[in-house]
C-alpha positions in Angstrom: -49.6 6.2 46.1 -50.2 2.8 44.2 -47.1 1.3 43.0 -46.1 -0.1 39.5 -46.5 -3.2 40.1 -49.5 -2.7 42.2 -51.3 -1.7 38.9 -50.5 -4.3 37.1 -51.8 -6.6 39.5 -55.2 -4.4 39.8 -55.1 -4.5 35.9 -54.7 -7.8 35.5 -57.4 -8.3 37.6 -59.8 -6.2 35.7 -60.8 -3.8 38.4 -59.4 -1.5 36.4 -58.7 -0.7 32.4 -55.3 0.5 31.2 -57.7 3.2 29.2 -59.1 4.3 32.8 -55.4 4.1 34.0 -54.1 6.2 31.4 -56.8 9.1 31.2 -56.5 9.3 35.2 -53.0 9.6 34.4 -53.0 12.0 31.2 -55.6 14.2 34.0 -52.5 14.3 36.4 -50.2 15.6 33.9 -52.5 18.2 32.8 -53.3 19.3 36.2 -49.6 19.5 37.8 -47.2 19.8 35.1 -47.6 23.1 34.1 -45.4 23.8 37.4 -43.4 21.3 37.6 -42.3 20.3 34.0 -41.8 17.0 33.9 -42.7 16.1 30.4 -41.4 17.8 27.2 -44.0 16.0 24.8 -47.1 14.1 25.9 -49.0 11.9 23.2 -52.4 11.5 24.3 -53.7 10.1 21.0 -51.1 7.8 21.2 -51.2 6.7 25.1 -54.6 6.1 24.5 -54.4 3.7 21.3 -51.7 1.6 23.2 -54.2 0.9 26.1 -56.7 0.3 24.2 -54.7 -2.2 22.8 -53.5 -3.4 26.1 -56.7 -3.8 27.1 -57.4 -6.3 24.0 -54.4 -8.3 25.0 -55.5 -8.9 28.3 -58.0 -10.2 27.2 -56.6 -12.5 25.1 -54.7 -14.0 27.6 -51.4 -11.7 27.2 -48.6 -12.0 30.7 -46.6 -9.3 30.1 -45.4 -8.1 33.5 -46.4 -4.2 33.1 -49.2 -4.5 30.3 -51.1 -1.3 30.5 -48.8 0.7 33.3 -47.9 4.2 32.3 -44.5 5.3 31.8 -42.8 8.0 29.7 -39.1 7.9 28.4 -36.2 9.9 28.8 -35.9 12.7 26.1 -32.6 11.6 25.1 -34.1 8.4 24.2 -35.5 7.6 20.7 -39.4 7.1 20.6 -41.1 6.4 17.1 -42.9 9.3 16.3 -42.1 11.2 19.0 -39.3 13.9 19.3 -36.0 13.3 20.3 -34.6 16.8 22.1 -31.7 15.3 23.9 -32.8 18.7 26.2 -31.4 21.1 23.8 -32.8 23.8 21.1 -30.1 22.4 18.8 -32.5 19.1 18.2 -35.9 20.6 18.9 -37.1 19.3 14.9 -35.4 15.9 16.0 -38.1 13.3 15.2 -37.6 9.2 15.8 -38.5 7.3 13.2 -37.6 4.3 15.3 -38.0 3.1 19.1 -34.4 3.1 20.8 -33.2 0.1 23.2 -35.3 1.6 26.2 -38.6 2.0 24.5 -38.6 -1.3 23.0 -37.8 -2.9 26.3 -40.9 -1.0 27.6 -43.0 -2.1 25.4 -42.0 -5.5 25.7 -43.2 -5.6 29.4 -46.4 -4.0 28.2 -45.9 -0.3 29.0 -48.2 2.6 27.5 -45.8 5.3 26.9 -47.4 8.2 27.9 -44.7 10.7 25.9 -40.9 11.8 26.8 -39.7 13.6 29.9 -37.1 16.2 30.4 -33.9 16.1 30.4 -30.9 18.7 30.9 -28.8 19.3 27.0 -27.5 16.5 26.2 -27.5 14.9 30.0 -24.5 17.0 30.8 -25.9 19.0 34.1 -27.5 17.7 37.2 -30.3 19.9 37.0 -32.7 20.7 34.4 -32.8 24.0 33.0 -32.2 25.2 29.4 -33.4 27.1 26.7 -35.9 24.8 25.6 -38.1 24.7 27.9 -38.5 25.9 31.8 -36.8 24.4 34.7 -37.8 21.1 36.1 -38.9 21.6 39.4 -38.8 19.1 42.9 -42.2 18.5 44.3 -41.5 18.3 47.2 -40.2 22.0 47.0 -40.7 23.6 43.8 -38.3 26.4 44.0 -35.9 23.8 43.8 -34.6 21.5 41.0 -35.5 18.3 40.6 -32.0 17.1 39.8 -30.7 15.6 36.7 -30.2 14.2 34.1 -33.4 12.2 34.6 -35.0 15.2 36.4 -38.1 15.4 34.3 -38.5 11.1 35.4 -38.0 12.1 38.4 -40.4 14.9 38.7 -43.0 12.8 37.1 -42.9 9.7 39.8 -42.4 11.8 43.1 -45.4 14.0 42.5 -47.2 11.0 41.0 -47.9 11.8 37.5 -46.5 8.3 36.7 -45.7 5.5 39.2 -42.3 4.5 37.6 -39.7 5.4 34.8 -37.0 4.3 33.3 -33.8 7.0 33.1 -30.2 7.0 32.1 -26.9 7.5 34.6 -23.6 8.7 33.3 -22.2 10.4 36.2 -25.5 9.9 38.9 -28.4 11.2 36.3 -30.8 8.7 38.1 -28.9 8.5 41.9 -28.7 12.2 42.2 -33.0 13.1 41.1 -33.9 10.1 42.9 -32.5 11.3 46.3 -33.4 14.9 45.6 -37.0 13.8 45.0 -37.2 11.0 48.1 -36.9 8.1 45.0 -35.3 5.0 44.5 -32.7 5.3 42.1 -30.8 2.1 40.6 -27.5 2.3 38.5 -26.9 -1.2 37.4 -23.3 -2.8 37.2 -21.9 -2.7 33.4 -23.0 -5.0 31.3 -26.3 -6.1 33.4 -28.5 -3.9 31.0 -26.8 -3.0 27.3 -25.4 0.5 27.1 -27.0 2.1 23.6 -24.6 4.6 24.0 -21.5 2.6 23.1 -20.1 4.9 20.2 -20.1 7.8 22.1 -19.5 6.1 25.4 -16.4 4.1 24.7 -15.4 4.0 28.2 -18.7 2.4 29.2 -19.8 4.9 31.8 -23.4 5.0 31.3 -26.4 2.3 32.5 -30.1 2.6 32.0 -31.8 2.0 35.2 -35.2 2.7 37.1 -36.7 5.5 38.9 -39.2 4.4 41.6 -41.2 5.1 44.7 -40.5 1.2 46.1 -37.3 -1.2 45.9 -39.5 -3.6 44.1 -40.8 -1.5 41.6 -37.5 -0.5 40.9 -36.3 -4.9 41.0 -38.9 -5.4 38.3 -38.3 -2.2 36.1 -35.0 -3.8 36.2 -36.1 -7.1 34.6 -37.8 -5.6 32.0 -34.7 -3.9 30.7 -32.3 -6.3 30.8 -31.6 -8.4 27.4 -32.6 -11.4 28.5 -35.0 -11.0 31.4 -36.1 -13.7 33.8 -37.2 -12.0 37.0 -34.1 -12.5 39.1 -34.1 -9.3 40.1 -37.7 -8.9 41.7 -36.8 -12.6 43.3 -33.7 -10.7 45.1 -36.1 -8.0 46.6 -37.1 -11.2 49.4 -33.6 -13.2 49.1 -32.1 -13.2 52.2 -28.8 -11.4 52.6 -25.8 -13.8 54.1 -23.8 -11.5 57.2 -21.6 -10.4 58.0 -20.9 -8.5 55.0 -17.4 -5.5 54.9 -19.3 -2.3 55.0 -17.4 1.3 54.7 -18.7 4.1 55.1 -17.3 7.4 53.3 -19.0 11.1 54.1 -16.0 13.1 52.8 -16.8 14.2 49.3 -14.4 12.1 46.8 -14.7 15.5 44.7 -12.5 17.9 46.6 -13.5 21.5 47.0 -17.4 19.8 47.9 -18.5 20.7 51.5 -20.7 17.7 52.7 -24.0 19.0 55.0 -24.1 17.7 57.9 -27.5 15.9 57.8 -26.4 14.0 54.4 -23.3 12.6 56.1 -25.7 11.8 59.2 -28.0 9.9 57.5 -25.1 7.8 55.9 -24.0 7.3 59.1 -27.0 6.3 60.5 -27.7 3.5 57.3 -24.1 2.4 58.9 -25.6 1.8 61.9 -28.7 -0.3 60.8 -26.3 -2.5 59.0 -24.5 -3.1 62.1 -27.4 -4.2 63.7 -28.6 -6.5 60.9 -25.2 -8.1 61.6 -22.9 -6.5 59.0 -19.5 -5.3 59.8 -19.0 -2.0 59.6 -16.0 0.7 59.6 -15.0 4.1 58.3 -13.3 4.6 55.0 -10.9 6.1 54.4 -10.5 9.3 51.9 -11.3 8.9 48.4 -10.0 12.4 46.7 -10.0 13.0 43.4 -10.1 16.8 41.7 -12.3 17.5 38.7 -10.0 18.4 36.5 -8.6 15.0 36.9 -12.2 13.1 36.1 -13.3 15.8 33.3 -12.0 14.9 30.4 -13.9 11.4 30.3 -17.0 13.7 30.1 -15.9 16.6 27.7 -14.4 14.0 24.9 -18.3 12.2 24.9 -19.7 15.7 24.2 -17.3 16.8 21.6 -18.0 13.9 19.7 -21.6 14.3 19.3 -21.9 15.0 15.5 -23.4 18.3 15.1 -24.1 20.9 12.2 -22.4 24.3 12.6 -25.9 26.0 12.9 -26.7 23.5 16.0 -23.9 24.1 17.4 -24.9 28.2 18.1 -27.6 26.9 19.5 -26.0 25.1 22.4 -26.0 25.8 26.0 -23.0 28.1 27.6 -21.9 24.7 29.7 -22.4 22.5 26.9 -20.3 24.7 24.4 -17.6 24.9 27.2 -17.4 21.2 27.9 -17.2 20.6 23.9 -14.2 23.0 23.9 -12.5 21.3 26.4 -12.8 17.8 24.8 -11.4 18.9 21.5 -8.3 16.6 21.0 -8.3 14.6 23.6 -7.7 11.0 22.0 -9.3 7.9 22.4 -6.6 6.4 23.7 -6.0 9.5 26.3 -9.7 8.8 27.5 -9.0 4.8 27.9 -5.5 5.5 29.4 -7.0 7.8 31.9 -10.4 5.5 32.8 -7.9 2.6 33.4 -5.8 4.6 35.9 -8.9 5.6 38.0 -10.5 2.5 37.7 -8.0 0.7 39.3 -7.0 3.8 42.1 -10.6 3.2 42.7 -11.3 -0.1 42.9 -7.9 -0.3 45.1 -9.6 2.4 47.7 -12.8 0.3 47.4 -10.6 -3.0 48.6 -12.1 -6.1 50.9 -15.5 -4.1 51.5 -18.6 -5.7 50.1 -20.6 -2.4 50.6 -19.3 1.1 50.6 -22.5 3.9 52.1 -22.0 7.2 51.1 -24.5 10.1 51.0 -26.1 10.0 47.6 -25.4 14.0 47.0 -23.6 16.4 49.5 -26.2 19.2 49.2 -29.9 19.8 49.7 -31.3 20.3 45.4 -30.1 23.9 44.5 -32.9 26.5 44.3 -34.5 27.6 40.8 -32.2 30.0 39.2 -28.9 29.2 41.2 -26.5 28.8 38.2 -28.6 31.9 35.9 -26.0 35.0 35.3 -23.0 32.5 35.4 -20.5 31.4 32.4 -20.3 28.0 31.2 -17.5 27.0 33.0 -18.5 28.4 36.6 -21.8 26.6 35.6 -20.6 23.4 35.1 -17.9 23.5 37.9 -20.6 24.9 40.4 -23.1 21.8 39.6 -20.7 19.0 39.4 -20.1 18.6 43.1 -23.7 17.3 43.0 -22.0 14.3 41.5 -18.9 14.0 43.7 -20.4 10.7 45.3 -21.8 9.1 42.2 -19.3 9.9 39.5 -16.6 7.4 40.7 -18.9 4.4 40.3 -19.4 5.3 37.0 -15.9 5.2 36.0 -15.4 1.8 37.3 -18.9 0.7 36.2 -20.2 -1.1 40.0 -23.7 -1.1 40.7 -25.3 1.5 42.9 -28.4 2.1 44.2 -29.8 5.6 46.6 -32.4 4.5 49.0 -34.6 7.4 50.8 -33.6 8.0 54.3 -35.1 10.5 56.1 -35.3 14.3 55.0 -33.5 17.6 56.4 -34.5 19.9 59.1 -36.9 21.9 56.2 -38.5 18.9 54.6 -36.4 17.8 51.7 -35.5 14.3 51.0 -32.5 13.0 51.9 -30.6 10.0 49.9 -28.4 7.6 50.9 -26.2 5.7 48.2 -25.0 1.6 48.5 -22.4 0.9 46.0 -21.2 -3.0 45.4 -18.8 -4.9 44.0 -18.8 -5.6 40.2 -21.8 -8.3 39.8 -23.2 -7.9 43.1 -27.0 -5.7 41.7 -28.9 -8.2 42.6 -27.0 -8.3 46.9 -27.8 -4.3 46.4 -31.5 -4.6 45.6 -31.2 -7.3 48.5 -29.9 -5.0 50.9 -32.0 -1.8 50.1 -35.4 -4.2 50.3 -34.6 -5.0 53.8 -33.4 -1.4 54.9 -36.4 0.2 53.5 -38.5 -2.6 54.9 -39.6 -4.0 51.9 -38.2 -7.3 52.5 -40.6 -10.2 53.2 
C-alpha cells in the first residue's frame, strides 16, 4: 500500500491529482465499508471541493506537507458541517458549526477530509459497537473488533480505505486499534500536542496522535499536529539512537485479574531481544499491579461531567450510564489527589529505565458480539483489560508508541508497546524507525 507521505510526494509531483486521489479513495470506501464500518459520515461533495482546491494550490506554488492526502477525523471531533456523534444516539442531530483543534491542524498540512470515522460512545470502550451504528470490524479478521476508541481510524488505514488518520488516546484508544489492526499507533507525551479536551480532562490524560501503516508516516502526522510544527519529528525517524539505553521489559498485566497470551508476552520479549542486540541494556521489570477499581474513578468523573439533557441521557449506552453513575460525586480534588498518587507509584516502578516494552494489549481483538447480553458494568469490566498495558501511561502522561511485531498462530496482528520517559517522543519514534527498519 502507498504511504502518506508517499502521496504527497507523487502529488506534488503531478503524476497524480488530489481529485484522482480522492475519487480512488471515495471508490474504496464505497466498496469495503459496508462490512467493515469505518466511517460514520462520508462527504463526497465536500472531499471533492477541497481537492479541487488543493489541486489549484499546487499549482500556485502551495508546500503544505500533506496538500491533497485523504484523511477523515475521529467522530468525537468537531468538523464544520459535518456531525459530531461522539459514537452515541444521544448526539446523532449534533452538527459542528466549527472545525475543532484536530481538523484545523489537518487542514493546515493540506489534508482533504474525506468525512468522520467511528468511534465507541463517548470513547469509553475499546471496541466499537453501539446503538448507532454496527460494529467496527478488524480487516484482518472481520468477526473481530477493530479495537477502540479510534477503531473506525483504524479500520479505515489497515484495510486501506485511507493511508493515515489522526485519533484520540485516553486510556490506549490509538495503541490498542493500532496493534489489533497490525498499525502504528503514537500517544505523544503531555503537552507535545494541546489536549482540547482540557475541561473535561482536568487530569490531562488524553493526547491526539497518529494512526499509520509506517513509523514515518506516523513522525509527520505528528508534525502537523503539534502547535508549532517544525518537522522534528519526521527528522527523528533517521536520528541515530545513542546506546546503551535502560530497557525493562514487563509481560505481567499491570491490571490484575488480565491473563497475558502467551504469544503477546513473546513478542515483547522478543523486541527485548533486538534491543539487546542493537546494544541496549536490557532486564525484566518487575510487577506493576494496580486493580481497576483503584484507576476507575479518573475515567467515570470525565463521563459524569459531560453536560447532557435528561432525554440524552435515556439514550445512552448500558456501560456508559454505569460509568456516569459511578462518577457522580467524586470531587475534583478526589480525582487530582488520586492521579498524583499513581503518578508518582508509577513513575517510581518506572525508575532508571529509559524504555519500558510491554505487549501493547494482552489478548487477541475480541470477536463481534463478545460483550452483547451483558450489563453495563460486566461490559465495561470485561473490556478494560484490553487497556491494562496502556492505561498507566496515560495517568502519568509519557509518550508511547505500539509498533507491529509479528502476528499469532491464526493470523492476527500482534503489537508491541515502547513507553519513554517524559520528553523523550522524538527517542521513541527513533527507536521504533530502527526496529521496524525504517531507519536510514
Amino acid at each position: 500500500m502507498t504511504t502518506a507521505l508517499e502521496l504527497a510526494e507523487q502529488l506534488r509531483k503531478r503524476e497524480v491529482s488530489s481529485v484522482e486521489l480522492v475519487r480512488k479513495t471515495l471508490d474504496e470506501i464505497r466498496t469495503h465499508d459496508r462490512e467493515l464500518g469505518a466511517f460514520v459520515e462520508v462527504a463526497a461533495r465536500r472531499a471533492l471541493m477541497q481537492a479541487r482546491r488543493a489541486d489549484a494550490l499546487r499549482a500556485r506554488g502551495s508546500r503544505a506537507p500533506f496538500l491533497g492526502v485523504p484523511t477523515a477525523i475521529k467522530d468525537h471531533e468537531p468538523v464544520r458541517g459535518l456531525g459530531t456523534r461522539i459514537g452515541s444516539r444521544a448526539f446523532r442531530w449534533l452538527v459542528s458549526p466549527i472545525d475543532g483543534y484536530v481538523a484545523r491542524a489537518c487542514r493546515r498540512a493540506g489534508f482533504v477530509i474525506i468525512g468522520k470515522t467511528s468511534c465507541s460512545e463517548l470513547t469509553i470502550l475499546p471496541f466499537v459497537h453501539s446503538a448507532l451504528h454496527a460494529p467496527t470490524r478488524n480487516p484482518h479478521d472481520r468477526t473481530r473488533y477493530s479495537g477502540g476508541s479510534s477503531g473506525g481510524a483504524a479500520t479505515a488505514v489497515a484495510a486501506g480505505m485511507l493511508p493515515i488518520a489522526p485519533g484520540s488516546d485516553g486510556g490506549g484508544s490509538i495503541r490498542i486499534p493500532a496493534a489489533f489492526c497490525g498499525l502504528i499507533g503514537f500517544k505523544t507525551g503531555r503537552g507535545v500536542v494541546p489536549n482540547p479536551y482540557g475541561m473535561l480532562d482536568i487530569v490531562d490524560i488524553s493526547s491526539i496522535g497518529p494512526l499509520a501503516r509506517t513509523v514515518r508516516d506516523a513522525a509527520a502526522m505528528t508534525d502537523a499536529l503539534v502547535q508549532h510544527p517544525d518537522g522534528s519529528f519526521v527528522r527523528a525517524v533517521d536520528t541515530a539512537v545513542a546506546s546503551p539505553l535502560r530497557v525493562k521489559v514487563l509481560v505481567q498485566a499491570p491490571l490484575t485479574n488480565v491473563d497475558v497470551a502467551a504469544e503477546h508476552a513473546a513478542a515483547a520479549v522478543a523486541v527485548g531481544r533486538r534491543l539487546e542486540q542493537l546494544g541496549h541494556t536490557v532486564s525484566d521489570a518487575g510487577p506493576l499491579a494496580k486493580d481497576l477499581d483503584e484507576v476507575l474513578p479518573i475515567m467515570a468523573r470525565m463521563v459524569a461531567r459531560i453536560p447532557l439533557l435528561p432525554g440524552m441521557v435515556r439514550l445512552l449506552e448500558p456501560a456508559t450510564l454505569w460509568l456516569r453513575e459511578r462518577g457522580r460525586g467524586i470531587t475534583r480534588s478526589d480525582v487530582l489527589a488520586l492521579a498524583d498518587r499513581l503518578t508518582r507509584e508509577i513513575l517510581t516502578w518506572f525508575g532508571d529505565a529509559d524504555i519500558v516494552v510491554t505487549p501493547t494489549v494482552a489478548q487477541p481483538p475480541p470477536r463481534v458480539g463478545a460483550f452483547d447480553g451483558l450489563d453495563g458494568e460486566r461490559v465495561f469490566r470485561s473490556a478494560a483489560g484490553l487497556g491494562a498495558f496502556t492505561a498507566p501511561f496515560n495517568i502519568t502522561g509519557q509518550p508511547a508508541i505500539t509498533i507491529p511485531w509479528g502476528t499469532t498462530a491464526s493470523g492476527l496482528p500482534i503489537g508491541v508497546q515502547l513507553v519513554g520517559r517524559l520528553g523523550s517522543d522524538k527517542l521513541l519514534i527513533a527507536l521504533a524507525a530502527r526496529l521496524t527498519g525504517e531507519a536510514r
